[in-house]
MIKOL-28658 format. One record per atom (N, C-alpha, C): residue in three letters; x, y, z. Coordinates in steps of 0.2 Angstrom, whole numbers, padded with zeros to 4 digits, always signed. Atoms other than C-alpha are relative to their C-alpha. Example, Ala and Ser with C-alpha at 12.3 -4.5 7.8 and 13.67 -1.06 7.14 Angstrom:
MIKOL-28658
ALA+0004-0006+0000ALA+0062-0022+0039ALA+0004+0006+0000SER-0004-0006-0001SER+0068-0005+0036SER-0004+0005+0003
end
This chain:
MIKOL-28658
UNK+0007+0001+0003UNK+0151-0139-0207UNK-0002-0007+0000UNK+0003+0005+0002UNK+0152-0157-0212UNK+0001-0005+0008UNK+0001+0001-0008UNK+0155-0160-0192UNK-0007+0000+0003UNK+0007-0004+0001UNK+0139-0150-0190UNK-0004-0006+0000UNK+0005+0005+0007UNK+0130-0164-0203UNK+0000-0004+0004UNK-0003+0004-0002UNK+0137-0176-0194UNK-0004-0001+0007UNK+0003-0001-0007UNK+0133-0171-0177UNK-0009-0001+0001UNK+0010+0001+0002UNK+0112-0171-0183UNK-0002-0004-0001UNK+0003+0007+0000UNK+0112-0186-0189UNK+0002-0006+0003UNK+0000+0003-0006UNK+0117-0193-0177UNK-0004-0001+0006UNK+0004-0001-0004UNK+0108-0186-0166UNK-0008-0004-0002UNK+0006+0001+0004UNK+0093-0191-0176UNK-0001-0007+0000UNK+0000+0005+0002UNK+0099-0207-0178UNK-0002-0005+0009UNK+0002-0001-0009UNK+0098-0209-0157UNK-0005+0000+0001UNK+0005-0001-0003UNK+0084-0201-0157UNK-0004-0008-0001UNK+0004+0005+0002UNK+0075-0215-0166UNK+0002-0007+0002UNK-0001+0005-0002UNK+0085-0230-0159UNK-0004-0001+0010UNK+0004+0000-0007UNK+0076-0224-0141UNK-0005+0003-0001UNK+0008-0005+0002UNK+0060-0217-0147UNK-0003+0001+0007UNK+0005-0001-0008UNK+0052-0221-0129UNK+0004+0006+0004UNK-0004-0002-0005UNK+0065-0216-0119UNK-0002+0010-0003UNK-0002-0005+0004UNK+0067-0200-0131UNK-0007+0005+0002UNK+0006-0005-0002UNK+0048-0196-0131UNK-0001+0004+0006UNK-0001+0001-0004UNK+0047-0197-0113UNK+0006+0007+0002UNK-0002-0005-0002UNK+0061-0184-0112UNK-0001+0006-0002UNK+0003-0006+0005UNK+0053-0173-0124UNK-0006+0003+0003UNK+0006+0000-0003UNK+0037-0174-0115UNK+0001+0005+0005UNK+0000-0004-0005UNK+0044-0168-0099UNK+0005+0008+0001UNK-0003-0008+0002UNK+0055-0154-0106UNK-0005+0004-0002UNK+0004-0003+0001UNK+0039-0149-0113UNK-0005+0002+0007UNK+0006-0003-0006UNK+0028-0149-0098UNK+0003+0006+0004UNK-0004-0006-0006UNK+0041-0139-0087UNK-0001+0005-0004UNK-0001-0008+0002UNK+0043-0127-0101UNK-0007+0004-0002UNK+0005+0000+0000UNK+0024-0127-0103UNK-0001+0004+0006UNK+0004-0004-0008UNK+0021-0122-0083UNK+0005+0004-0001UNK-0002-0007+0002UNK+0035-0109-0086UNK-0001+0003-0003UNK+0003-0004+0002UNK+0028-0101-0098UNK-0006+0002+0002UNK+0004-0003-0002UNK+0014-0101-0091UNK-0002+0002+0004UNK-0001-0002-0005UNK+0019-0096-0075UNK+0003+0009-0002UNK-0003-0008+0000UNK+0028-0080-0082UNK-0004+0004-0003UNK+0005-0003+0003UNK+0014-0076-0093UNK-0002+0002+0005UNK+0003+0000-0004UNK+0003-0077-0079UNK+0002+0004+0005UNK-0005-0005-0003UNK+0018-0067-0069UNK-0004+0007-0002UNK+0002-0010+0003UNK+0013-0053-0080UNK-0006+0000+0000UNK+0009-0005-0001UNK-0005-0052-0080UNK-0002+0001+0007UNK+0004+0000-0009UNK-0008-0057-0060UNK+0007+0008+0002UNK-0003-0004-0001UNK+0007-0041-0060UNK-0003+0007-0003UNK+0003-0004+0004UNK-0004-0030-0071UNK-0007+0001+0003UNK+0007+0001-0002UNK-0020-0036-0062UNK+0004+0005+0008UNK-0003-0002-0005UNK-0009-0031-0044UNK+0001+0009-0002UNK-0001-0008+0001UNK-0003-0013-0049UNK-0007+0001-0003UNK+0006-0004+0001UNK-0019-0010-0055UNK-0006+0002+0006UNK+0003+0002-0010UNK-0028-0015-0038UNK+0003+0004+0005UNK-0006-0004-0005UNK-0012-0008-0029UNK-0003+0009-0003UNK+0000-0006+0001UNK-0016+0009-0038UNK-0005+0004+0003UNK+0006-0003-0003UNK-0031+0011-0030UNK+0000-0002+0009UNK-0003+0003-0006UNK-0023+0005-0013UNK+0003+0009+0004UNK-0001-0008-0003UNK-0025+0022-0002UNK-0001+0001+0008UNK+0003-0001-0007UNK-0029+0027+0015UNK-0005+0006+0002UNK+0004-0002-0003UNK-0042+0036+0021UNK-0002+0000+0007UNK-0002-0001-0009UNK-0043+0045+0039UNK-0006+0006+0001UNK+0006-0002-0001UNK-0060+0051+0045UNK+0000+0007+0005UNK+0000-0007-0001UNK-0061+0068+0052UNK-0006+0004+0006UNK+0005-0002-0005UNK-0073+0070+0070UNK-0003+0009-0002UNK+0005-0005+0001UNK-0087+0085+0066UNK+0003+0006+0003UNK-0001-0005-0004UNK-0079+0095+0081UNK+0006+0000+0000UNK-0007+0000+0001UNK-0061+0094+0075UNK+0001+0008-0001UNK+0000-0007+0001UNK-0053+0112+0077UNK+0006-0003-0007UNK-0002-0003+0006UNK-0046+0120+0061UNK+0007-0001-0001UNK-0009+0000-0001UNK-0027+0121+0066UNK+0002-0008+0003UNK-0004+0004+0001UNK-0027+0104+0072UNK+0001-0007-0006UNK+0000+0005+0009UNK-0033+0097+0055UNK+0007+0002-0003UNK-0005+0000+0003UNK-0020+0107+0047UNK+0007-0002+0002UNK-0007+0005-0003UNK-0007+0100+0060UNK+0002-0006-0002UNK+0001+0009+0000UNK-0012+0083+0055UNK+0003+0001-0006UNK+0001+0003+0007UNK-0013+0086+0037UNK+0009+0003-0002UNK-0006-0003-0002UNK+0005+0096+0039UNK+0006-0006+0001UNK-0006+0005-0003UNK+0014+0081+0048UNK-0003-0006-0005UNK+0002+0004+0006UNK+0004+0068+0036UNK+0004-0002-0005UNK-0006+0001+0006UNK+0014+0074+0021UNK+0007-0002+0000UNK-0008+0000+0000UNK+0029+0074+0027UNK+0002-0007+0002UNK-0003+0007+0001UNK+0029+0055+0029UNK+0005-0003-0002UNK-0004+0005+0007UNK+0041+0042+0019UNK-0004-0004-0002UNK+0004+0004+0004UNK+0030+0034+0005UNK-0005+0004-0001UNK+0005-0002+0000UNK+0016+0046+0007UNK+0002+0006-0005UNK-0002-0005+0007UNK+0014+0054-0012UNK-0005+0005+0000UNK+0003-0007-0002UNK+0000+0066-0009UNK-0006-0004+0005UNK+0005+0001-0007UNK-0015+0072+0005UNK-0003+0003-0002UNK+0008-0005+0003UNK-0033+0078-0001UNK-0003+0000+0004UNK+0005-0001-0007UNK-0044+0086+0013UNK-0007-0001-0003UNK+0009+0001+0004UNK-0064+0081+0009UNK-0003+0003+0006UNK+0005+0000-0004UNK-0074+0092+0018UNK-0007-0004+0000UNK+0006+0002-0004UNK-0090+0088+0027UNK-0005+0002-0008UNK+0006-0004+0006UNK-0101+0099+0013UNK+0003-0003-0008UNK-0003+0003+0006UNK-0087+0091-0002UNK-0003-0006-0002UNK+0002+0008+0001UNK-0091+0073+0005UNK-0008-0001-0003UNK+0005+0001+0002UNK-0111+0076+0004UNK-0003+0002-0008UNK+0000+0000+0008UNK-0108+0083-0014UNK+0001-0004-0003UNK-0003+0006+0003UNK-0099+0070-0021UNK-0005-0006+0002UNK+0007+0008-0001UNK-0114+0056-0013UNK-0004+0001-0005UNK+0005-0003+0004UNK-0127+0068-0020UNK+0001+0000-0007UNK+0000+0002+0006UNK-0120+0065-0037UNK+0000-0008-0004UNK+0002+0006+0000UNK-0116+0049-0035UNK-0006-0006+0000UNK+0007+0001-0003UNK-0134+0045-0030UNK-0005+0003-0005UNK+0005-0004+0005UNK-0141+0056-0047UNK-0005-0005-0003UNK+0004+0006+0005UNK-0151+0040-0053UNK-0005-0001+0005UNK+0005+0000-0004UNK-0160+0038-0035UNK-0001+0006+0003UNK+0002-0007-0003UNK-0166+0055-0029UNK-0002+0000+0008UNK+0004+0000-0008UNK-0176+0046-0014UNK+0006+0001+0005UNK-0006+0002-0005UNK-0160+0041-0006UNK+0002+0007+0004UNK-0003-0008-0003UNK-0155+0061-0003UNK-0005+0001+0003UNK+0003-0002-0004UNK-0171+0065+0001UNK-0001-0002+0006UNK+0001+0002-0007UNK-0171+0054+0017UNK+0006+0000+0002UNK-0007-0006-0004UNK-0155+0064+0023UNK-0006+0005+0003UNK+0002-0004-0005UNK-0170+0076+0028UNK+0005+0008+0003UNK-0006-0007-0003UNK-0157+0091+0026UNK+0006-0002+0004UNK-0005+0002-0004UNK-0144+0082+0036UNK+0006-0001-0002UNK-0007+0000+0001UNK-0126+0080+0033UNK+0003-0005+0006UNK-0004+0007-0002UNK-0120+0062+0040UNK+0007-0003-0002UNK-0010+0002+0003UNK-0104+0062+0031UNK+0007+0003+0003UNK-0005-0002-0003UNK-0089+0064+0039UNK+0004+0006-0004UNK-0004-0003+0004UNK-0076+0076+0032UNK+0006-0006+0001UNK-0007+0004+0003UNK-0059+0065+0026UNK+0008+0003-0002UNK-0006-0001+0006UNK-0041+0064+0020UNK+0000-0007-0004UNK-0002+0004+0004UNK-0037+0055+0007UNK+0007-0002-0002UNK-0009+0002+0002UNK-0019+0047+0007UNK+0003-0004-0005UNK-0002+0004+0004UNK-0011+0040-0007UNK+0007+0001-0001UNK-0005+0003-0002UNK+0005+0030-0006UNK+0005+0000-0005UNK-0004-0001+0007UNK+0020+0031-0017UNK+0002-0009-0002UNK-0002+0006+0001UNK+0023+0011-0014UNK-0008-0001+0005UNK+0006+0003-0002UNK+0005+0002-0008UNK+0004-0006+0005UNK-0002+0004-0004UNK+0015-0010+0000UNK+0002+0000+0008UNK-0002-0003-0006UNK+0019+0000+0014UNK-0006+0003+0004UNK+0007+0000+0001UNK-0002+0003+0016UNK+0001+0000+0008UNK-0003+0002-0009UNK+0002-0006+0036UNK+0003+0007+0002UNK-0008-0008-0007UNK+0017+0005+0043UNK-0003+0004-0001UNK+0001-0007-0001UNK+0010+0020+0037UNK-0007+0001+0003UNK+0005-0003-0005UNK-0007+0018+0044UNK-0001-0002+0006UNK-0001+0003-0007UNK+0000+0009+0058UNK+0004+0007+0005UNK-0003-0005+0002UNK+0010+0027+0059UNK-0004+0005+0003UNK+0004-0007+0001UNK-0004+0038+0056UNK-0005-0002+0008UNK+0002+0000-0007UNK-0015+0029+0071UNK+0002+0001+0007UNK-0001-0002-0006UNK-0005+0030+0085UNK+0004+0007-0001UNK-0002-0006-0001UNK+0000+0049+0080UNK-0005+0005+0005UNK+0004-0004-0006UNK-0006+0062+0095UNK-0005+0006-0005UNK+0005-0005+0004UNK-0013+0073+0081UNK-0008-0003-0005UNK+0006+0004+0002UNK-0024+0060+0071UNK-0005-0003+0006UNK+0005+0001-0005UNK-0031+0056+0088UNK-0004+0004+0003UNK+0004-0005-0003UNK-0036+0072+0091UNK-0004+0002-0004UNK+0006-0001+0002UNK-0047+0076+0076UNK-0003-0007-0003UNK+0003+0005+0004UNK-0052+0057+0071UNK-0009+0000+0003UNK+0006-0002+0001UNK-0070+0055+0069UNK-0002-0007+0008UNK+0000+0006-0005UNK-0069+0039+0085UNK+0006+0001+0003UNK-0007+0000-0006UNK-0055+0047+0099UNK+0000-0008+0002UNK-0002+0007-0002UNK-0057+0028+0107UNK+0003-0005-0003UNK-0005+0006+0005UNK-0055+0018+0093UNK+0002+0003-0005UNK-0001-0004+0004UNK-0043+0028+0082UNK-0002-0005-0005UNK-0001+0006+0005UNK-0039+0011+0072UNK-0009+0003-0003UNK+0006-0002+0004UNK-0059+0014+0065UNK-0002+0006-0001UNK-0001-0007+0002UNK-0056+0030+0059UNK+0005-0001-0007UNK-0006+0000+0006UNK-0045+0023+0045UNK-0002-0005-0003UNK+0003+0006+0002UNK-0050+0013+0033UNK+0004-0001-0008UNK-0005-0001+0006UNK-0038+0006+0019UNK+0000-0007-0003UNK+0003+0009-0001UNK-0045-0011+0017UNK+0003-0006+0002UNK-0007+0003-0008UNK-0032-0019+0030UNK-0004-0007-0005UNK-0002+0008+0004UNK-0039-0038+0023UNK-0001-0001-0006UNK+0000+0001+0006UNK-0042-0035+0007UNK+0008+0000-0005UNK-0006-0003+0000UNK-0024-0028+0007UNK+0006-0006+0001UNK-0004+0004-0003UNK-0016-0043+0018UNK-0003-0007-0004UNK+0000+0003+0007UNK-0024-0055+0005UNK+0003-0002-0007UNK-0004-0002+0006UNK-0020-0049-0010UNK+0008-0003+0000UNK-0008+0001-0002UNK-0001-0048-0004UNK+0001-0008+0002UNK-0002+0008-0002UNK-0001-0065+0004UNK+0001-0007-0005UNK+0004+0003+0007UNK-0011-0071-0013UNK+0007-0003-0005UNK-0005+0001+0006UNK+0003-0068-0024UNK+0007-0002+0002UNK-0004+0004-0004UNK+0017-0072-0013UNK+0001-0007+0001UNK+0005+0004+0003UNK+0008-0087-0015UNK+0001-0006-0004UNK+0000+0002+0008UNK+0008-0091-0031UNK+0007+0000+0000UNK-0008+0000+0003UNK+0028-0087-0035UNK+0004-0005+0004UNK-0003+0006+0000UNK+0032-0098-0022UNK-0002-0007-0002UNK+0002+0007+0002UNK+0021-0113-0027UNK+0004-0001-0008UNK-0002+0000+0008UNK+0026-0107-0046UNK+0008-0003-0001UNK-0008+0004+0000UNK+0045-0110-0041UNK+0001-0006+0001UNK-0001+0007-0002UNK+0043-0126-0034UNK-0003-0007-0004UNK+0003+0004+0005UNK+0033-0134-0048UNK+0006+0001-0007UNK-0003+0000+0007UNK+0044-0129-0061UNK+0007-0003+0003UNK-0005+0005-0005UNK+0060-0135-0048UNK+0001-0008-0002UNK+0002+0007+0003UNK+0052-0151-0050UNK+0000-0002-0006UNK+0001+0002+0008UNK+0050-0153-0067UNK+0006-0001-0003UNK-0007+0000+0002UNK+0067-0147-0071UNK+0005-0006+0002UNK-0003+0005-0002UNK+0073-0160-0060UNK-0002-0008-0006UNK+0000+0007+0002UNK+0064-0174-0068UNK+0003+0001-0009UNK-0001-0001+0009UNK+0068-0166-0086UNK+0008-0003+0002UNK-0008+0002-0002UNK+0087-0168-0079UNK-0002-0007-0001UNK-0002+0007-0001UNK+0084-0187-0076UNK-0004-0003-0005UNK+0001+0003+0006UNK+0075-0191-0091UNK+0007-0001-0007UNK-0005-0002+0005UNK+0088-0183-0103UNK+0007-0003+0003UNK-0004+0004-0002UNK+0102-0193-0092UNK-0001-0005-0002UNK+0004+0008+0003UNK+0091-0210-0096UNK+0002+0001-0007UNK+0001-0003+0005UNK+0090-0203-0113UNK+0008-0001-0004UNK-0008+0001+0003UNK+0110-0201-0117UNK+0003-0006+0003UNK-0004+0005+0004UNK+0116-0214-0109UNK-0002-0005-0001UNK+0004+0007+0004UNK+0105-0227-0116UNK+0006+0000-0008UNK-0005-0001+0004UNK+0113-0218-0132UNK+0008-0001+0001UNK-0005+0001-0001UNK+0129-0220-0125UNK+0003-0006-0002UNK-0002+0008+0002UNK+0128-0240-0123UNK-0002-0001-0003UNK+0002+0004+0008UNK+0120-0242-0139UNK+0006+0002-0005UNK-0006-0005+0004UNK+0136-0232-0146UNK+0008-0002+0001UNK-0008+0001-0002UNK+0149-0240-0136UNK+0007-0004-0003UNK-0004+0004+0004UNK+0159-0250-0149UNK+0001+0005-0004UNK+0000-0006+0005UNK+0157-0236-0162UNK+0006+0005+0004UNK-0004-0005-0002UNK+0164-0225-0149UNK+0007-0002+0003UNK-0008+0004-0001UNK+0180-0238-0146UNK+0002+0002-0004UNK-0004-0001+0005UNK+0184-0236-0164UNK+0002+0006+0000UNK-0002-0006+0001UNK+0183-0218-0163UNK+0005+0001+0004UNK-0007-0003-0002UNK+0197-0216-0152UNK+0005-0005+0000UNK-0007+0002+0000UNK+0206-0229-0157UNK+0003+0003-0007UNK-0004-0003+0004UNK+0209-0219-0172UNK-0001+0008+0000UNK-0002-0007-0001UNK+0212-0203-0165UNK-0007+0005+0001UNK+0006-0006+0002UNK+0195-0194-0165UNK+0000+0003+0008UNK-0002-0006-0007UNK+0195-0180-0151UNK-0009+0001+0001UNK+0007+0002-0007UNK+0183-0180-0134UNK-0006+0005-0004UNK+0005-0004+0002UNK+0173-0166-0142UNK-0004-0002-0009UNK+0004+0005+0006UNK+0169-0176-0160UNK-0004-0006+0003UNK+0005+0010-0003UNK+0162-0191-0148UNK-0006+0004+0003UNK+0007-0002-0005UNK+0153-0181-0136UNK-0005+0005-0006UNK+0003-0004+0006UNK+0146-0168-0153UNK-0008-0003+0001UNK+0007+0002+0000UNK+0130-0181-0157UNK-0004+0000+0008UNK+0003+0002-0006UNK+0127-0184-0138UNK-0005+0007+0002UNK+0005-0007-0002UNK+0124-0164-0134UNK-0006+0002-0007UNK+0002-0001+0005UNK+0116-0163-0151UNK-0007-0004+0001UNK+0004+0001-0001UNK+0104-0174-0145UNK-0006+0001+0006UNK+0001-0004-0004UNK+0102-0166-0130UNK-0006+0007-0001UNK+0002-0007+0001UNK+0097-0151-0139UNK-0005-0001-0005UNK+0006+0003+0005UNK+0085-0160-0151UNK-0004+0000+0005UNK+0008+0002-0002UNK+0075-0165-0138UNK-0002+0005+0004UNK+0001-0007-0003UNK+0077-0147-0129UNK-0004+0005-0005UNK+0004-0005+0006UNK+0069-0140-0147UNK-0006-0001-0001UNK+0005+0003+0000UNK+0057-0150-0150UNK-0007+0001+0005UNK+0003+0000-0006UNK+0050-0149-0131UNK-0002+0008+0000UNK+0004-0007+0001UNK+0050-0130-0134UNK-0004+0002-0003UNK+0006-0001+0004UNK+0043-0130-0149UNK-0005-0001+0002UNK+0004+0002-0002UNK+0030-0139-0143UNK-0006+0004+0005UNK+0003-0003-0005UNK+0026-0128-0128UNK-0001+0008-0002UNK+0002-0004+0007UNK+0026-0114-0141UNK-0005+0000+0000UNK+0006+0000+0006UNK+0013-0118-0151UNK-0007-0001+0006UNK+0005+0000-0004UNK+0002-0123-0135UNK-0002+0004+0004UNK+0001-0008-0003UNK+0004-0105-0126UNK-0002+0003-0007UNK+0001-0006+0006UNK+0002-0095-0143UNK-0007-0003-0002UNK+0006+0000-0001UNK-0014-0107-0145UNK-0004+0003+0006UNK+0004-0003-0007UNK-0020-0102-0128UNK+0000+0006-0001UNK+0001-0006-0002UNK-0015-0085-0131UNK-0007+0003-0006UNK+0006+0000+0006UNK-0027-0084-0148UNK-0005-0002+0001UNK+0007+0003-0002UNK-0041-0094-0144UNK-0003+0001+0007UNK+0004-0001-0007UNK-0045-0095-0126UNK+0003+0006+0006UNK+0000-0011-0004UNK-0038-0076-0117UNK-0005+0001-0001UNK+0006-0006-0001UNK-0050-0068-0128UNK-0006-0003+0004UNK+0006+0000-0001UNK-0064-0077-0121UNK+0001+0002+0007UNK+0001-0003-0006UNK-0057-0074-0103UNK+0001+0009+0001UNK-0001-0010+0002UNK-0055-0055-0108UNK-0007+0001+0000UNK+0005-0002+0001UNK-0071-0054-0112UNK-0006+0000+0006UNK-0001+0001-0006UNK-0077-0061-0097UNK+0001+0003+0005UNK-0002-0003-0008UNK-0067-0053-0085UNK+0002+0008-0005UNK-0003-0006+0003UNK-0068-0035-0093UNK+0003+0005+0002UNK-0002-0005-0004UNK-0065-0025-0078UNK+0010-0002+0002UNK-0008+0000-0002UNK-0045-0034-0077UNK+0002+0002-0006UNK-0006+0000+0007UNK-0031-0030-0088UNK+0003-0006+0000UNK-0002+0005+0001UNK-0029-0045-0093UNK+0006-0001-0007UNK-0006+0000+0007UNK-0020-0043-0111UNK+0005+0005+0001UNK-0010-0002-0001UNK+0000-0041-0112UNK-0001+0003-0008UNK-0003+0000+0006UNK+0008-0032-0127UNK+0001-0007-0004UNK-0005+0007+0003UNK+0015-0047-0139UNK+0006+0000+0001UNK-0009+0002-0004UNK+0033-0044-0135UNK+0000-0002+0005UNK-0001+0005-0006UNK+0030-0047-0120UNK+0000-0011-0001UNK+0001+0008+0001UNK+0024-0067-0126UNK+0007-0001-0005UNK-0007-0001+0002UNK+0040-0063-0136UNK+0006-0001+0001UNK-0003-0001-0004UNK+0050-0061-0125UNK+0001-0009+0003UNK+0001+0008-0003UNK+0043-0077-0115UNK+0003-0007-0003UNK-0001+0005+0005UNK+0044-0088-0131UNK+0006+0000-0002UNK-0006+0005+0002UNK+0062-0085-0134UNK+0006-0001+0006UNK-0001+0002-0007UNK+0066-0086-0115UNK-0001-0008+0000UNK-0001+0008+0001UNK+0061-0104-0116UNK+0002-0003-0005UNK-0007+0003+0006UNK+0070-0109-0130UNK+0006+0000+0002UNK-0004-0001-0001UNK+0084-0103-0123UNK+0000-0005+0007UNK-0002+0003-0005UNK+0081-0112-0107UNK-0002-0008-0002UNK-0001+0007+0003UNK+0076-0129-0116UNK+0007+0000-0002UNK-0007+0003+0000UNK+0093-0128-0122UNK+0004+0001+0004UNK-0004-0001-0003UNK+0100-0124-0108UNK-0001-0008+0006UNK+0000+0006-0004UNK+0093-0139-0099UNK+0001-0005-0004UNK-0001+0007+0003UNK+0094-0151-0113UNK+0009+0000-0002UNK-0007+0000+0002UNK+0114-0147-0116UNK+0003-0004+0007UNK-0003+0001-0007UNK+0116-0146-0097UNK-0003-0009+0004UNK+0002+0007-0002UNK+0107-0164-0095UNK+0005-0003-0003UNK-0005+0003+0004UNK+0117-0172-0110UNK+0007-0001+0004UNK-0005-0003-0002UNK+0132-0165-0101UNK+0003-0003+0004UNK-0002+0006-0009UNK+0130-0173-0082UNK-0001-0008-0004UNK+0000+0006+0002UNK+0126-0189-0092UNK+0005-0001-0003UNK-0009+0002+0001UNK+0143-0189-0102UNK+0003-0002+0005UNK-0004+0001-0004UNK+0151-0185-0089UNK+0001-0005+0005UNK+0002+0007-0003UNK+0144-0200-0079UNK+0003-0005-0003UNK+0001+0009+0003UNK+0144-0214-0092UNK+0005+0001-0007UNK-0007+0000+0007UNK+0158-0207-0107UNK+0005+0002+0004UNK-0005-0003-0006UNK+0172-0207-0098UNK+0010+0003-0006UNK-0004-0001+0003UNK+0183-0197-0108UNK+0000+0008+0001
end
């Protein structure tokens, strides 16, 4: 315990003989753990905003006027039986114009200039057990000899199918995207947090190095010397978290809800545990960096 006491004020005492240096590595353990968190945050809402997007991610396969009856059910028969393909809904022709005719109950004119006509194709509708698989299966479904045979365009099956092919190949690219730029910014960060907390200790080191002659000429052991070093390490890993703390759980407080409110149609808001979770993820990982910085600088500059 009185080791413990010892090891703090020390640390303490450190911190304030390098305030610049110190700040400076405080700063940057907080930015890092700043754009980590709110990279992971932002993990889970742009994951909430995707599965939600993705759920709605189907295919649809357009059904020619003069399609015989046995070869829809061939189609809709071999359809199911895909891999990845969770169910298969037939619209007919009289279903589709239903479903307009409802959707349209606010403009009446728009029906009446149908003129008794039926324009609307009949359909299936395909929905995917993974949306990510949206291509192969309807790259699948177009060169099959049965969807050629009743599609609503035999020449161009491909426009017979409509699954939002760019809106789809966006999306996925989008966020593929994001995770890699989000890695290689925090990468960086990590790095420079590394080389400031190296600066940081052994500054401390040579301002300690006579103190730390005596200590081993009267016996004191490598883990009592090295004690204030990591201890200072982890001050300025707590510190840095804190900080990055308190400026996420402001952002989640104050400024969400106005993007909530704004963007009503995303699912934008997480549980709390989830920021929970987050908050004590970076803590953890501040001192995992600010021990493991302390660490590679002993091992440099305290040769013991």
């Amino acid at each position: 315990m009185h080791s413990l006491i010892y090891f703090i004020r020390e640390a303490f005492k450190g911190f304030h003989r390098h305030l610049s240096t110190a700040v400076g590595s405080i700063i940057t353990i907080f930015l890092s753990l700043l754009i980590i968190g709110a990279f992971a945050i932002g993990g889970f809402i742009v994951n909430n905003i995707v599965s939600s997007i993705e759920s709605e991610v189907n295919i649809t396969a357009y059904v020619g006027d003069d399609a015989d009856q046995k070869d829809i059910e061939a189609f809709e028969s071999w359809v199911s039986g895909i891999d990845g393909v969770a169910k298969v809904s037939f619209t007919s022709k009289e279903d589709a114009l239903e479903k307009f005719r409802n959707s349209m109950a606010s403009s009446p004119e728009i029906i009446e200039q149908l003129d008794g006509q039926n324009p609307l194709p009949a359909s299936f509708d395909i929905e995917l057990e993974d949306p990510q698989q949206v291509q192969d299966i309807a790259g699948q479904i177009q060169g099959n000899d049965k969807f050629q045979a009743i599609c609503d365009n035999p020449e161009d099956p491909s426009d017979s199918l409509k699954y939002g092919q760019k809106t789809v190949e966006r999306l996925f690219a989008l966020t593929n995207t994001i995770r890699i730029i989000g890695v290689a910014v925090i990468a960086l960060l990590i790095f420079i947090a590394f080389i400031f907390i190296n600066n940081t200790i052994r500054l401390a080191i040579l301002a300690r190095r006579r103190e730390i002659a005596i200590m081993r000429l009267v016996g004191a052991s490598n883990n009592f010397i090295r004690g204030p070093f990591l201890m200072e390490g982890a001050l300025h890993a707590i510190i840095g978290s804190a900080l990055a703390i308190a400026v996420l759980e402001v952002l989640h407080r104050f400024a969400l809800p106005y993007v909530t409110s704004a963007l009503m149609w995303l699912p934008i808001n997480l549980d709390f545990m989830i920021y929970l979770v987050v908050y004590g993820l970076l803590v953890v990982f501040g001192l995992v960096i600010g021990i493991i910085g302390a660490m590679l600088a002993m091992r440099r500059y305290l040769k013991i």
